[in-house]
C-alpha positions in Angstrom: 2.1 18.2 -16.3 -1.3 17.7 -14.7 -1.1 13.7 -15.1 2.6 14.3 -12.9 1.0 16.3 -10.1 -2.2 13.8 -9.8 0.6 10.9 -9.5 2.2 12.4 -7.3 -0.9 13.5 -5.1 -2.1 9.5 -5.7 1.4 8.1 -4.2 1.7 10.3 -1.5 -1.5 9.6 -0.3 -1.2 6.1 -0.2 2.3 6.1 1.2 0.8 7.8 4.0 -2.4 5.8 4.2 0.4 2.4 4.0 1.9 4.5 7.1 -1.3 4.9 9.2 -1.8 0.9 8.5 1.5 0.0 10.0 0.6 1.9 12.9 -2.3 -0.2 13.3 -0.2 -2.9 13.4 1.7 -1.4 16.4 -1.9 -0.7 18.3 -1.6 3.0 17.3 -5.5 4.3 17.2 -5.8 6.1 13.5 -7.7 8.8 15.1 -5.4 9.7 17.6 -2.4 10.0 15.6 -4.3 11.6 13.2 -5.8 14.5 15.4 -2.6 14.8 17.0 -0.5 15.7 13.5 -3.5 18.2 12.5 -4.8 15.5 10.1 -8.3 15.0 8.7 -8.4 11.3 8.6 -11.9 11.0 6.5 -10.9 13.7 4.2 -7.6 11.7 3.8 -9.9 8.8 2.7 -12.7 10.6 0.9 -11.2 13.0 -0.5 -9.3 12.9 -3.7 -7.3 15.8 -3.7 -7.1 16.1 -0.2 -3.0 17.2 0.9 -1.2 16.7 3.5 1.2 20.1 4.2 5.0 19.0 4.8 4.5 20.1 8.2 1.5 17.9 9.1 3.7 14.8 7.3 6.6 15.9 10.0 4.0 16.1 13.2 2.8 12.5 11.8 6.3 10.7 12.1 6.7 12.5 15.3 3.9 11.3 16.5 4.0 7.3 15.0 7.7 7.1 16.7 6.5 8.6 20.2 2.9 6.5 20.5 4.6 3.3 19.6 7.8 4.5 21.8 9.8 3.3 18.9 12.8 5.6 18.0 13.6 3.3 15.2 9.8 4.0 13.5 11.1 4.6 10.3 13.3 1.5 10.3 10.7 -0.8 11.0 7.9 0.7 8.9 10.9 0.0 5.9 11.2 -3.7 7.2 7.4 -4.2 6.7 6.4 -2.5 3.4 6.3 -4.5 0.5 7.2 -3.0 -3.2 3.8 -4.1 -4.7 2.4 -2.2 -2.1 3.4 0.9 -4.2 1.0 0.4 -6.9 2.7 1.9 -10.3 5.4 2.4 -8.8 6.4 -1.0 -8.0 5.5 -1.9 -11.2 8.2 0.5 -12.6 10.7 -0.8 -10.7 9.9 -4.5 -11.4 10.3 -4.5 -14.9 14.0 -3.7 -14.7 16.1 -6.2 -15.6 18.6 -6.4 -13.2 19.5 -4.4 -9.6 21.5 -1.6 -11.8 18.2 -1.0 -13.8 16.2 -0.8 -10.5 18.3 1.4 -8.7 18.2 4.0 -11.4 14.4 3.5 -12.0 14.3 4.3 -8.3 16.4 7.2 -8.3 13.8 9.0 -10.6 10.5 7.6 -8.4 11.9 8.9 -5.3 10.5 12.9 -5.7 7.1 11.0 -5.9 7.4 10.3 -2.2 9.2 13.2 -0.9 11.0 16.3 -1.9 13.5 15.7 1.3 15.6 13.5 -0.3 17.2 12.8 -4.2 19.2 9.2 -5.0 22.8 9.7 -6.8 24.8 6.6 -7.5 28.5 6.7 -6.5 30.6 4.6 -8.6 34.2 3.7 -7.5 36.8 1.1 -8.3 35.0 -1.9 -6.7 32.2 -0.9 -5.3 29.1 1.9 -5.4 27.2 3.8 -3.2 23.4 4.6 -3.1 23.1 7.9 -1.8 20.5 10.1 -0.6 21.8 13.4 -0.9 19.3 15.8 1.0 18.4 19.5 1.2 19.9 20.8 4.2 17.3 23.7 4.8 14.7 21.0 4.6 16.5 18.4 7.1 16.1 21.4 9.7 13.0 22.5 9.1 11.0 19.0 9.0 14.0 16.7 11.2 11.2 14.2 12.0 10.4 13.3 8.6 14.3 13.4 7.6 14.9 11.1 10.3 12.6 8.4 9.4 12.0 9.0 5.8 15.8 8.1 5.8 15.6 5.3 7.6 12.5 4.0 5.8 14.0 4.7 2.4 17.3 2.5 3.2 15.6 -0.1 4.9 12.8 -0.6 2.2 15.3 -0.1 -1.0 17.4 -3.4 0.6 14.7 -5.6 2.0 12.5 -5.4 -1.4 15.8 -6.0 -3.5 16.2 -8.9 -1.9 12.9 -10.0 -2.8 13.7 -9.3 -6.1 17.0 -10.6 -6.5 16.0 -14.1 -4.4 19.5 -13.1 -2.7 20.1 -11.8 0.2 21.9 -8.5 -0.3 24.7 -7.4 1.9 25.7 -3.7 1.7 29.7 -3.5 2.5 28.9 -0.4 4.6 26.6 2.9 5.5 26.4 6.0 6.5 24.0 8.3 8.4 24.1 11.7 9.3 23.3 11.4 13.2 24.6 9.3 16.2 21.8 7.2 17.3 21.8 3.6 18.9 23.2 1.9 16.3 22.1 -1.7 17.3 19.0 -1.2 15.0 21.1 -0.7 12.5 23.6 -3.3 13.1 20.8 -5.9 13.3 19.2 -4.8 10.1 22.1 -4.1 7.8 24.5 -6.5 9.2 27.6 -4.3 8.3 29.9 -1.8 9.0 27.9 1.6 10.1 29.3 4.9 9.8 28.0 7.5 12.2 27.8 10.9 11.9 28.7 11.7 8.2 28.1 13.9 5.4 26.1 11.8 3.5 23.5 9.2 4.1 24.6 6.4 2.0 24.3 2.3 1.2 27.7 0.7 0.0 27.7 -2.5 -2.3 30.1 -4.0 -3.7 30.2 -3.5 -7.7 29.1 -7.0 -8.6 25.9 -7.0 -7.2 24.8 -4.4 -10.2 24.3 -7.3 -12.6 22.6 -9.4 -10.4 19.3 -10.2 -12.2 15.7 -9.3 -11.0 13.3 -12.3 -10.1 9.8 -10.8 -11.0 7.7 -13.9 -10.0 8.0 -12.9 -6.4 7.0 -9.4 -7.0 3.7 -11.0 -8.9 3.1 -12.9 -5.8 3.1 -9.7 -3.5 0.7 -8.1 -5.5 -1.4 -11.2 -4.6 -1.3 -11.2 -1.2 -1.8 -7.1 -1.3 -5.0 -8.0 -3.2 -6.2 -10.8 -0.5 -4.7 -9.7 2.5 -7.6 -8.5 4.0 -10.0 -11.7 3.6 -6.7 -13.6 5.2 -6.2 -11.5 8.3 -7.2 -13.0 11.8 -9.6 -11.2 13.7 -8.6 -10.0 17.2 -9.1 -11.8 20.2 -8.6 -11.6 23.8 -7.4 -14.9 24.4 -4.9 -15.1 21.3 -4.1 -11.3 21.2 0.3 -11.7 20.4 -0.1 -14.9 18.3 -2.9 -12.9 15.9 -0.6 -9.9 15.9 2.3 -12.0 15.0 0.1 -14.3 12.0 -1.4 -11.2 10.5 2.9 -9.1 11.1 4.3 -12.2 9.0 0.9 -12.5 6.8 1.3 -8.7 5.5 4.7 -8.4 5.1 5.7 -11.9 4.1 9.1 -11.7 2.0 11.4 -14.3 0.5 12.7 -15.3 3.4 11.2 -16.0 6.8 11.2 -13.2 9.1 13.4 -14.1 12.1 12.1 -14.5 15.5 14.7 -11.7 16.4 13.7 -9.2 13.6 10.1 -9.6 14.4 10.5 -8.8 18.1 12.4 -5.8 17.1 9.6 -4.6 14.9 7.0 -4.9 17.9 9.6 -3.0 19.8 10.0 -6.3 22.4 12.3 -8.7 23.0 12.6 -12.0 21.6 12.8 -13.7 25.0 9.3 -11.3 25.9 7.6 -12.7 22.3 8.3 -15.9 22.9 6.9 -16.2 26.4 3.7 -14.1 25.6 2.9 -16.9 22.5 3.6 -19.6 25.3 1.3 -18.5 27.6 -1.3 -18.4 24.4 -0.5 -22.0 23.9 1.6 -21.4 21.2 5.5 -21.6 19.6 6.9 -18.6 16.9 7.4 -21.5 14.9 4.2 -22.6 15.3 2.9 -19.0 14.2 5.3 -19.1 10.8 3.7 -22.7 9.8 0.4 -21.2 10.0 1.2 -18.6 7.7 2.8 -20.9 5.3 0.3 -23.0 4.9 -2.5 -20.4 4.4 -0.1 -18.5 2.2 0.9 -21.6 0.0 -2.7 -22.1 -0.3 -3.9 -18.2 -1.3 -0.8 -18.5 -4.0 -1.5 -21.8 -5.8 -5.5 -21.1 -6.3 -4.6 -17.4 -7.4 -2.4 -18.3 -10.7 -0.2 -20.8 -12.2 3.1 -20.0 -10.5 5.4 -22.6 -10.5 5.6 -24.4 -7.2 9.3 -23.4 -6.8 8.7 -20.4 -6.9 6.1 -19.9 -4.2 8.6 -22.3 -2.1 11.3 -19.7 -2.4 9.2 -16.8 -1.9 7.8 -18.6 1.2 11.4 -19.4 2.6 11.8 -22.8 1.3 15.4 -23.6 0.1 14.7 -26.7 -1.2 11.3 -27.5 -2.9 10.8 -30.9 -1.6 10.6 -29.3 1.7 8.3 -27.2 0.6 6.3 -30.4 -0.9 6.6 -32.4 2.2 5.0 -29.1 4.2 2.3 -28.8 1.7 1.2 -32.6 1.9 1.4 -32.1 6.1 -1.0 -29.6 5.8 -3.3 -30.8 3.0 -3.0 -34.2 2.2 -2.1 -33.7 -0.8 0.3 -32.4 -3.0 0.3 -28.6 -4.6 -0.1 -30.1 -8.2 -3.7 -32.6 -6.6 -4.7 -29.3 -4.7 -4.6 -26.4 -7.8 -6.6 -29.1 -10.0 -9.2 -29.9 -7.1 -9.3 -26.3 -6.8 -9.8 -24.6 -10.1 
């Protein structure tokens, strides 16, 4: 019982320490948000049993969504955290087999990040739900963290599948409890939204329980995780937006390339506003996602011998000759030269 509570003391820490970073991201100081929600920030890192009361959690997503003057916090914090990020975790939920597997790994990891919320699995006819059935004393008591955790928990559970799955999951439908702007949700989910239900809830349709689990890519997120920080660009007055942008895409690089639209939405801008701020730093979105590419291609193939399709895939590239013709624009050379130059 005492290993239980320390892993459970371990992962809510760094779920929270993983939440103060994203705020980072959105030019949040750490030591303001942290006063404001009644938070020792040193203790929080110094500390090993240090605990953060469920109150204090509630005053900290309170706070994220009204310093970044994001409503949609939660949702973009989901968007941006990657499974290997989770530590053990991840690791649980990566050695399932298939999505099926995962989602019932999940189900039991989920009172390791908050007591708010429970996963059941609906099964019907031709389709199942994911639900997160919630305690209803709870939701009133602490409505900021139900709000986002919600959010987050959604978001996260179908971005990181997709990872996973090298598909790109489409839920039939979902539900939420509350009547917010919807767009958010819209652009994220890209299906039919519910408002205002019983249940919070993802709908798939029964197939997708078999789909099988590609672990390579989660291997490669626990390599960036582990190099990140040498990667990161340093900020600078003169490239401020294109160094946010590099080191967004750099942190939370997924399968797929993150759309100009999605990551406009998670600096709370438009994609019109993005795209002029990079031109008046001399530079094109696209210009931004090659950069990463390359220096991601590059951490990958002298970290491990993954095969060069799959660091294509994970970096976006349908085809791998694309991927080869990229690697040779930016090199010289090709990915099988480089890792033998490089060893």
């Amino acid at each position: 019982m005492r290993k239980k509570t320390g892993s459970m003391e371990n992962f809510g820490k760094g779920f929270i320490q993983a939440l103060l970073a994203y705020a980072v991201q959105r030019d949040i100081s750490i030591k303001r948000l942290c006063e404001a929600s009644g938070i020792d920030y040193a203790a929080l890192q110094q500390q090993k049993g240090y605990i953060i009361s469920p109150e204090k959690v509630n005053s900290l997503w309170r706070n994220a969504a009204h310093f970044s003057n994001d409503a949609h916090f939660g949702l973009h914090f989901g968007e941006s955290m990657q499974l290997a990020a989770l530590g053990i975790i991840g690791q649980i939920i990566s050695t399932s087999q298939t999505v099926g597997e995962a989602l019932s790994q999940a189900s039991t990891l989920v009172p390791l990040l908050t007591d708010l919320f429970s996963v059941e699995v609906n099964y019907q006819e031709t389709s199942f739900q994911v639900i997160l059935a919630y305690d209803v004393q709870k939701r009133h008591a602490f409505p900021y963290t139900f709000r986002h955790m919600a959010d987050y928990l959604m978001v996260f559970a179908l971005h990181e599948l997709d990872g996973l799955t090298m598909e790109k999951l489409k839920p039939l439908a979902i539900g939420l409890t509350g009547t917010e702007s919807l767009r958010e949700y819209e652009r994220i989910f890209s299906c039919k939204i519910h408002p205002n239900q019983d249940e919070i809830f993802l709908e798939f349709p029964m197939n997708c329980l078999a789909i099988p689990i590609f672990t390579a890519n989660y291997d490669l997120q626990k390599v960036l995780i582990e190099q990140v920080s040498g990667l990161v660009q340093p900020a600078s007055k003169d490239t401020v937006w294109q160094n946010k942008i590099y080191n967004y895409l750099l942190t939370n690089a997924y399968l797929y390339s993150q759309s100009l639209e999605n990551v406009a939405a998670n600096f709370n801008t438009s994609p019109r506003s993005l795209q002029r701020r990079l031109k008046e730093e001399g530079v094109s979105f696209l210009d931004v996602v090659d950069k990463v590419r390359k220096t991601l291609s590059i951490s990958y193939l002298s970290s491990g011998n993954y095969q060069v399709k799959d660091v294509a895939y994970t970096l976006g590239y349908n085809d791998p000759s694309a991927f080869l013709r990229a690697f040779k624009r930016w090199t010289g050379t090709t990915p099988a030269v480089y890792r033998q130059q490089n060893r």
